[in-house]
VOGU-3710 file (C-alpha; in Angstrom, 3 decimals, decimal comma):
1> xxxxxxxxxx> 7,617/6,428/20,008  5,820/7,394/22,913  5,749/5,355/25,737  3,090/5,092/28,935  4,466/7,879/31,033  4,524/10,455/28,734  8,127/10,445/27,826  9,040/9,559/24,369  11,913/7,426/22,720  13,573/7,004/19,507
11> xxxxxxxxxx> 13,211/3,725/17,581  15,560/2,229/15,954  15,772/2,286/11,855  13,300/-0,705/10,737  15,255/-3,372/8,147  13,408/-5,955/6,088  15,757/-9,101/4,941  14,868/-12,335/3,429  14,406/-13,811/7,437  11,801/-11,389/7,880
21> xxxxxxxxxx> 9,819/-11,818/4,647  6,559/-13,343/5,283  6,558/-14,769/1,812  2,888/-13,712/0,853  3,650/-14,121/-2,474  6,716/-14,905/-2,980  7,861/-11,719/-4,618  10,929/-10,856/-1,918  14,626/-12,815/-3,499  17,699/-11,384/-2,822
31> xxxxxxxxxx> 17,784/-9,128/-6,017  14,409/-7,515/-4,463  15,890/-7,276/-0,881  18,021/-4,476/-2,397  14,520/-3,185/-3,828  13,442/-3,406/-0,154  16,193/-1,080/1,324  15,128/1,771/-1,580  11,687/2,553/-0,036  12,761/3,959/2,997
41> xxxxxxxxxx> 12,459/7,919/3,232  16,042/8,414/3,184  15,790/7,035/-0,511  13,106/9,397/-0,987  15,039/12,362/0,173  17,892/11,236/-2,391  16,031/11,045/-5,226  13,964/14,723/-4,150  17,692/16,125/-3,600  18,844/14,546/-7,137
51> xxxxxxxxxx> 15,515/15,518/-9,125  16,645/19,604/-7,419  19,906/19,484/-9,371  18,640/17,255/-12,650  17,958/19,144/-16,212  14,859/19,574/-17,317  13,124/16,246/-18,164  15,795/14,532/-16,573  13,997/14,331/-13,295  12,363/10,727/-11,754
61> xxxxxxxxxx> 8,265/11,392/-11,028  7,871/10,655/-7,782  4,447/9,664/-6,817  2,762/9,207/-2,884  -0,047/7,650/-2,324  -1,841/8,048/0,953  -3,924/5,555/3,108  -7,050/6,699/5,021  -5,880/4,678/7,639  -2,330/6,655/7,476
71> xxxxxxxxxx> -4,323/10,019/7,124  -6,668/8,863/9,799  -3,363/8,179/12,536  -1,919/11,477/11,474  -5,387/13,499/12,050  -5,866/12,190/15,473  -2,361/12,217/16,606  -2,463/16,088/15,633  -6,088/16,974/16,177  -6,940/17,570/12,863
81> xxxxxxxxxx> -9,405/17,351/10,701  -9,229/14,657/7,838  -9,610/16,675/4,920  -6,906/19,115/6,699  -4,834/16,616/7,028  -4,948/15,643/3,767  -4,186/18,962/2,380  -1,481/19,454/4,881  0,109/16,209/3,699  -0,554/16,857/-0,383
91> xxxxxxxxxx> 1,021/20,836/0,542  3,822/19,609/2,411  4,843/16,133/-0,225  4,796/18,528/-3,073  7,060/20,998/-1,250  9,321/18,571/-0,256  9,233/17,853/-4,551  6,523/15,225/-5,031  5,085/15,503/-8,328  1,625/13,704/-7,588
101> xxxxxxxxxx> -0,523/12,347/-4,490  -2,929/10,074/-4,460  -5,530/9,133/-1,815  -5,877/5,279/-2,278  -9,345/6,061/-1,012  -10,313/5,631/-5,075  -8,166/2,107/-5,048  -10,046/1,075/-2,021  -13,264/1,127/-4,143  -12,018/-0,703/-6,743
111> xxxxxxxxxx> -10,612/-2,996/-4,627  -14,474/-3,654/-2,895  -16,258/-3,566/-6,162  -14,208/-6,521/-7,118  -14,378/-8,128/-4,059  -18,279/-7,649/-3,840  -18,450/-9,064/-7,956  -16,540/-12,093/-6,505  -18,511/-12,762/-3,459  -22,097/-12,331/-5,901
121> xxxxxxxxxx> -20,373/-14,682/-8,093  -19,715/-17,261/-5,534  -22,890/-16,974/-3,887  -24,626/-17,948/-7,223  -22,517/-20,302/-8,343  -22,264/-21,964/-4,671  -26,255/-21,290/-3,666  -26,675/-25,322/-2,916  -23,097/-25,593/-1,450  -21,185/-23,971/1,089
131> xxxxxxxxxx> -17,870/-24,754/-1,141  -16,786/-20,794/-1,334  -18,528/-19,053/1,243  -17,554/-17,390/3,555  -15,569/-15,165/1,578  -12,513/-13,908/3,749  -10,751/-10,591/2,541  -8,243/-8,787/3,822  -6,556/-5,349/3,209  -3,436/-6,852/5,083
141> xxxxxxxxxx> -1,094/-9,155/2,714  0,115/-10,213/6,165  -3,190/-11,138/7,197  -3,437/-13,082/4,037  -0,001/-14,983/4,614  -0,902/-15,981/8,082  -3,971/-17,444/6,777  -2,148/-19,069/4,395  0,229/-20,619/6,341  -1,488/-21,748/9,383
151> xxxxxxxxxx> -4,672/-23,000/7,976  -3,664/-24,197/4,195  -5,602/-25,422/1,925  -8,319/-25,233/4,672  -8,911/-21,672/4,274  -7,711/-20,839/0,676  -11,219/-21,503/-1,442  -12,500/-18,964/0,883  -9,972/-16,454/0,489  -10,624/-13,678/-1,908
161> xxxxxxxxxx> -8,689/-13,120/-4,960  -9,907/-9,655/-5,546  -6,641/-7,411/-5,167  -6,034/-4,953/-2,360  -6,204/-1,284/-2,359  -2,018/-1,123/-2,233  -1,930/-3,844/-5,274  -4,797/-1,620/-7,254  -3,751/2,049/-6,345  -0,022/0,482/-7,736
171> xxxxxxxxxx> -1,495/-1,251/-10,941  -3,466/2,246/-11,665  -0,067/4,253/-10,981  2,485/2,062/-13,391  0,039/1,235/-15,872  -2,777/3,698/-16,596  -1,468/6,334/-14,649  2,313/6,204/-16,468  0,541/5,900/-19,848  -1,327/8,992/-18,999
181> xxxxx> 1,643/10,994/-18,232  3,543/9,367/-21,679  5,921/7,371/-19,391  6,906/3,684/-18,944  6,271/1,981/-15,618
//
């Protein structure tokens, strides 16, 4: 991290347990805290350095998929350009022995085509009453959590139920993207 006056300072290695979970929907028990630990990049580098030494066809697919928020960070913090960011990430994931990376740019529009079929929907169904609109969406599941719990069932008929980009990019990867590529999820 860098800090105000230039000098910089290393963090120390995030954990997630069960005290931290902010229980957006309920998916985190203590089998999936285990789950948690696995998506950290020293996970990644084991199963890159295990997938080196596998057979043939033995190998996990590993997949990445990128934010434009993540590429955006990346692109300012090294004066880049956006598309050369991109590339430099895609070059340097598939070096590293990525198989496939995704920009969940494409997610993101599925993601607001379903939220903008929901919020037509409402606003027909709803024109005399002001039952379901506005209609609040978030990107954030934390955002969606702290709605949640702070403002109840005051908030939640305005809260969208169209997925976010994460939820969709992961839905296309395990289900049409695996079938694609003959696999199971």
């Amino acid at each position: 991290a860098h800090l105000q006056d230039g000098r910089t300072q290393k963090l120390e290695k995030a954990k997630v347990s069960l005290n931290d979970c902010l229980a957006c929907s309920g998916c985190v028990t203590s089998a999936e805290t285990v789950l948690i630990t696995q998506q950290s990049h020293e996970e990644l580098r084991k199963v890159l350095d295990a997938n080196k030494e596998a057979a043939p066809g033995q190998q996990r697919l590993v997949v990445v998929s990128i934010s434009p928020q993540s590429r955006a960070s990346l692109a300012a913090r090294f004066r880049l350009d956006p598309t050369d960011t991109a590339r430099k990430l895609t070059s340097f994931f598939k070096k590293i022995g990525v198989h496939f990376v995704f920009d969940t740019a494409f997610a993101r529009n599925f993601s607001l085509l379903e939220s903008q079929k929901e919020f037509v929907q409402r606003f027909r169904e709803q024109a005399n009453s002001r039952e379901a609109l506005p209609v609040l969406a978030s990107a954030c599941p934390g955002w969606i959590c702290y709605a949640e719990k702070t403002h109840g069932n005051f908030i939640l008929p305005y809260i969208s139920t169209a997925r976010s980009p994460q939820q969709v990019m992961g839905s296309l990867v395990k289900d049409f993207f695996a079938q694609q590529q003959l696999l199971t999820p």
